[in-house]
Each structure stands twice: as structure tokens, then as C-alpha cells.
C-alpha angles and dihedrals in degrees: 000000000000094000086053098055087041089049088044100047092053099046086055082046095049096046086050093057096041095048110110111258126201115270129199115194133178119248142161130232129237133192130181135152088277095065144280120299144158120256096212114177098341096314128098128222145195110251103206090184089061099156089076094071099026096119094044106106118227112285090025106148107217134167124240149170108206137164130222120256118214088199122078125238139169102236103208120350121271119240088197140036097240111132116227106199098239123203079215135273130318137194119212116224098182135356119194 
């Protein structure tokens, strides 16, 4: 019995640690005629949630806590055919 609620106790602990937690990071906006991104931890993404920064200006710090897609998007609409090396696309879930 005591090797059941052991067992059971660290399974529930385990679970608990392993559990996403939110997560705010610091990030700065950019913003060029290819679209907007986020510039975290010296890389830059796609935001494919754009309208939530749309009236940050370029260089703007913010802080976010954002999730990867798996699915591609095109965040705003470019106005040139410049290409801006992405990490990949991300959706915001909050900016403060």
C-alpha cells in the first residue's frame, strides 16, 4: 500500500514539473517592408498574429508570451520582394 501511494505521489509530482508554464520574454519588434517580426534571442520570426503589434514602432522592446505554429503564415503583407531569413512563425498569446 505504501509503495502505491509513493508511486502515486511522484507520478502527480512529476506531471506537475513537467506541465508548461507561461512564459514572458523580452523581444524586440521589427518592422521592414517584408513584413513585422520579433527579434528573440537574436533571431527574428514571423508573427502571424501581426495586428497585435501593429502599432509598435521598429526597435520597440515588448514583452510576450507566444507559442510556435507549425503552420506557416504570412504575418502582414509585404509591400517588396526582399527576403528576411525567419527562425520560423510564431502566434502571440499576450504583449504587454
Amino acid at each position: 500500500m505504501r509503495k502505491n501511494v509513493f508511486l502515486l505521489v511522484a507520478m502527480v509530482l512529476l506531471i506537475g514539473v513537467s506541465c508548461k508554464k507561461e512564459r514572458n520574454v523580452n523581444a524586440k519588434v521589427v518592422k521592414d517592408c517584408t513584413g513585422i517580426y520579433l527579434n528573440i534571442g537574436g533571431s527574428d520570426y514571423v508573427v502571424c498574429n501581426a495586428e497585435l503589434i501593429l502599432r509598435k514602432k521598429d526597435g520597440d522592446a515588448v514583452t510576450v508570451t507566444y507559442k510556435p505554429s507549425k503552420l506557416e503564415c504570412t504575418g502582414s503583407v509585404p509591400t517588396c520582394k526582399t527576403k528576411h531569413e525567419t527562425a520560423g512563425w510564431i502566434l502571440l498569446e499576450k504583449v504587454n
